[in-house]
N, C-alpha and C positions, 0 to 999 in steps of 0.2 A: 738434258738437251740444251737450254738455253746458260749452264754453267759451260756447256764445250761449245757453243756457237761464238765465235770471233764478234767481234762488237760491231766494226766495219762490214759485217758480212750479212745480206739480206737473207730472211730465212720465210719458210713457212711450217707452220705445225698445224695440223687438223687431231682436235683432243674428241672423242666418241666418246658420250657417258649412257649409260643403257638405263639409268632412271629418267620418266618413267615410265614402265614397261610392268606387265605383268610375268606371274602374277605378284601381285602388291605387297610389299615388305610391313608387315604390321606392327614392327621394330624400325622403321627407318629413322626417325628422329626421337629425343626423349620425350618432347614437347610435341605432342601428337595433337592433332585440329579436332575439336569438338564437332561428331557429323549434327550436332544438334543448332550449332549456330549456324551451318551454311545455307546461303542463297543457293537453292539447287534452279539449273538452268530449265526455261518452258518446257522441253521435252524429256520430262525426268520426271518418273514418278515419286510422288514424295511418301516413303519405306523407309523403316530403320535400317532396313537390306542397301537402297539405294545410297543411304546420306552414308554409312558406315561406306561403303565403297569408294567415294566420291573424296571420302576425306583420306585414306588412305594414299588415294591419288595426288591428293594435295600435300601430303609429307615427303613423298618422294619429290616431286617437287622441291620442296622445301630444300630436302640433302642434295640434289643436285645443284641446287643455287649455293648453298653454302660452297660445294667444291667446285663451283667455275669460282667463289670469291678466292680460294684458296690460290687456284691457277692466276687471278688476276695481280696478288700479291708478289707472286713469284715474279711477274713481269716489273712491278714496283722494285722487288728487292736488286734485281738484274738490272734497273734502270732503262727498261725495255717501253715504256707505256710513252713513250714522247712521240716515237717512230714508229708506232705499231698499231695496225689497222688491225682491231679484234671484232670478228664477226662472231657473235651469238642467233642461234638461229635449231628448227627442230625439223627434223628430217623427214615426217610425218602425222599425221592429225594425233591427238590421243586418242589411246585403246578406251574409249568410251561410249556409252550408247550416241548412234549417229555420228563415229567418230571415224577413226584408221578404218580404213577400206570402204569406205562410203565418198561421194563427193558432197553431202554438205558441207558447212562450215568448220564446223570441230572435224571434218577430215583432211580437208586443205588447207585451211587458214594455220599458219603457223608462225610461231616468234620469229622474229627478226629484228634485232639491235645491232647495228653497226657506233663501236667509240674507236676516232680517230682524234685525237687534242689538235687544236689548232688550224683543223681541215672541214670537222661535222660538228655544226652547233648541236645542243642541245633544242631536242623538239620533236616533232611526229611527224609524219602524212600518211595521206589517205590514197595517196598512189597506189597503182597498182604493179607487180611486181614477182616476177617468179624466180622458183629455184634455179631454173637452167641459167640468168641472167647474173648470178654469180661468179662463175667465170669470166666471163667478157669483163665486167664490173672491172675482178682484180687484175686483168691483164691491162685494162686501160689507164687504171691508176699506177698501176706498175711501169709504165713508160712503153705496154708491147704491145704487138700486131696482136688483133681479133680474128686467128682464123674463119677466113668466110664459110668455112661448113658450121660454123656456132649460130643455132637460132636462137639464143639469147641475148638480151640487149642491156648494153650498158645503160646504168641505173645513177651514174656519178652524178649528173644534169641534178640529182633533186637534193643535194649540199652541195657541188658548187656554182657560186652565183657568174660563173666567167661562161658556163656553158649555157646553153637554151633550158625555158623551164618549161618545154613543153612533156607533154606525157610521156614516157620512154613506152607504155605500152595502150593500146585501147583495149586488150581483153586478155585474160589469161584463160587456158587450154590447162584442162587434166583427165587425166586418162583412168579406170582400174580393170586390170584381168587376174593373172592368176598371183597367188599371194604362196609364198613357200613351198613345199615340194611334197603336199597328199594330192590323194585323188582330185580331180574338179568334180564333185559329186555336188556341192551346192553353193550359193553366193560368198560362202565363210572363204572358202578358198581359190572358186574361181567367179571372176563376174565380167561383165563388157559393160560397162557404162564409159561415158564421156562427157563433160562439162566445158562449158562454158561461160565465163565469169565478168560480168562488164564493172562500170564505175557503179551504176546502182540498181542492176539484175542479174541475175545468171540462169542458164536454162542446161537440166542433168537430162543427158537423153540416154534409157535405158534398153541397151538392145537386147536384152535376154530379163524383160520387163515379167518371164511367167512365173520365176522362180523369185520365191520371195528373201526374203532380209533376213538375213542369220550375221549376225557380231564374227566378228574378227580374234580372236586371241581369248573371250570368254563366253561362248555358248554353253559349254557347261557350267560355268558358275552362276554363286545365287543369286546375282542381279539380275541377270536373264532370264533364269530359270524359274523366277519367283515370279517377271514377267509375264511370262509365256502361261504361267498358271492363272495369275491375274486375269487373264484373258480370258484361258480356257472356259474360266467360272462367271464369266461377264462381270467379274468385278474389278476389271481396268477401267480409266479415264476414256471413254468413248474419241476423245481426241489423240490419245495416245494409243491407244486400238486401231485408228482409224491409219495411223502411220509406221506403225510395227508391221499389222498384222492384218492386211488386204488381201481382198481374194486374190488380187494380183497387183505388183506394181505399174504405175502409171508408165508408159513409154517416153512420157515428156512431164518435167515438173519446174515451171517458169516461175522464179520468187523475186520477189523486189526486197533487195536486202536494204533499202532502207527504211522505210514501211515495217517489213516484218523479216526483220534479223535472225529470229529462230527458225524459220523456213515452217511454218506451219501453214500458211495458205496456199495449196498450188494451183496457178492463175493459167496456167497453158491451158489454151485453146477457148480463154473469154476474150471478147471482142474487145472490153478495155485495153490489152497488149497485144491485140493482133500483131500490127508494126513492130513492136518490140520481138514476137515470137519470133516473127519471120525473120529479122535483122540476125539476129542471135544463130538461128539455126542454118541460115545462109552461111556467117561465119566458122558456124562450126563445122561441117561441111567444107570447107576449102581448106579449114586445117588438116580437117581427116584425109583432104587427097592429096596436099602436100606434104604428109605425115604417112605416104602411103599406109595409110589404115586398114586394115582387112575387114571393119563392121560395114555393113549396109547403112549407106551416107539418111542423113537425117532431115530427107524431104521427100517432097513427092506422096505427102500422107494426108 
């Protein structure tokens, strides 16, 4: 592609790489991660079942990173990286516990690196910032009109210093229903939740809160399955029982992601974030009716 793209000629390429995705290549790299040295995350049982999965996860990983370096060289050898705005970024949460088809954190939070030479220093933020806001992004920097049917917002304001540095966004919105093409028989494949995400809480409001938590892409495998036995036999983590495996899920679950980043305490409906519940669900609520949403709006309870 870029040996036949003209030099003078603006392009754009979107390259899809399906690592990582289950299930897990137990050959993906030679130099495979030891499950015995990782830091496994607060809601992760610690199993040779869990760590062996986890590091698996982190080898694909790995090969995918080696081949976006591959892709980045090619743009070196082309002479391409001076003028080229390379966005890295993952299309959804990983397939892990509490992960893809969930809205906590490891279901929405996902990479995002933007390298432009000369335009983005080098640095982070803590902005907040969504997928759909991609578009408008590259049409802005691109020199063009932001159709006004885009409700995403451009994001350029937070590298450059010539625009305002105020927030491009005060919350972000996400949604989950049905996931691929089986039956809707339970949460794996079909579910109604919707979140809401501020600078330092976000509140999941689950409207079909009867049906419980089933994993996305591995319910039958042994990480789950070893689970779900842990359970059976009351020899899980009582905390980790307590968020797997409820008699029912909570219909609102309000977390202060700075406080407790893992989401393990849910604070909806204490008096400590009353204001905050209400603020949160008032918003999310007017996204649902601007979004015309079909779920039953999230008040009046």
């Amino acid at each position: 592609f870029l040996a036949q793209c003209p030099e003078e000629q603006p392009f754009f390429l979107q390259l899809s790489f399906h690592d990582p995705h289950r299930p897990f290549d137990h050959e993906a790299i030679p130099d495979r991660h030891d499950p015995t040295t990782l830091t496994l995350p607060p809601h992760y049982p610690d199993t040779a079942i869990a760590r062996e999965d986890l590091a698996r996860h982190y080898d694909e990983i790995t090969r995918f990173d080696r081949q976006f370096g591959e892709v980045r060289e090619l743009l070196v050898r082309h002479d391409r990286t001076e003028n080229t705005l390379i966005i890295f970024m993952g299309d959804n949460g990983a397939a892990l516990l509490r992960g893809k088809g969930t809205l906590y954190e490891f279901g929405i939070r996902v990479p995002l690196i933007l390298h432009w030479p000369g335009h983005i220093a080098p640095g982070r933020t803590d902005r907040l910032v969504s997928g759909e806001d991609i578009a408008p992004t590259l049409l802005t920097v691109a020199g063009l009109p932001v159709p006004e049917v885009m409700t995403g917002r451009d994001f350029s304001s937070l590298w450059d210093e010539t625009k305002s540095a105020e927030d491009p966004r005060r919350y972000i919105f996400a949604q989950r229903g049905s996931h691929g093409t089986e039956l809707p028989v339970d949460t794996a494949s079909f579910d109604l939740s919707r979140v809401v995400v501020g600078r330092s809480h976000k509140l999941i409001y689950n409207a079909m809160w009867q049906l419980p938590y089933i994993p996305i892409d591995f319910d039958q495998e042994p990480i789950w399955q070893e689970l779900v036995a842990l359970n059976r036999e009351g020899r899980l983590d009582p905390d980790l029982a307590r968020i797997y495996f409820p008699d029912a899920r909570p219909m609102f679950e309000l977390y202060d992601l700075e406080q407790d980043p893992a989401e393990m305490q849910n604070l909806a409906g204490t008096v400590a974030v009353a204001e905050i519940e209400t603020e949160l669900r008032n918003a999310l609520a007017e996204w649902m009716i601007l979004e015309r949403d079909y779920v039953p709006l999230p008040v009046g309870l």
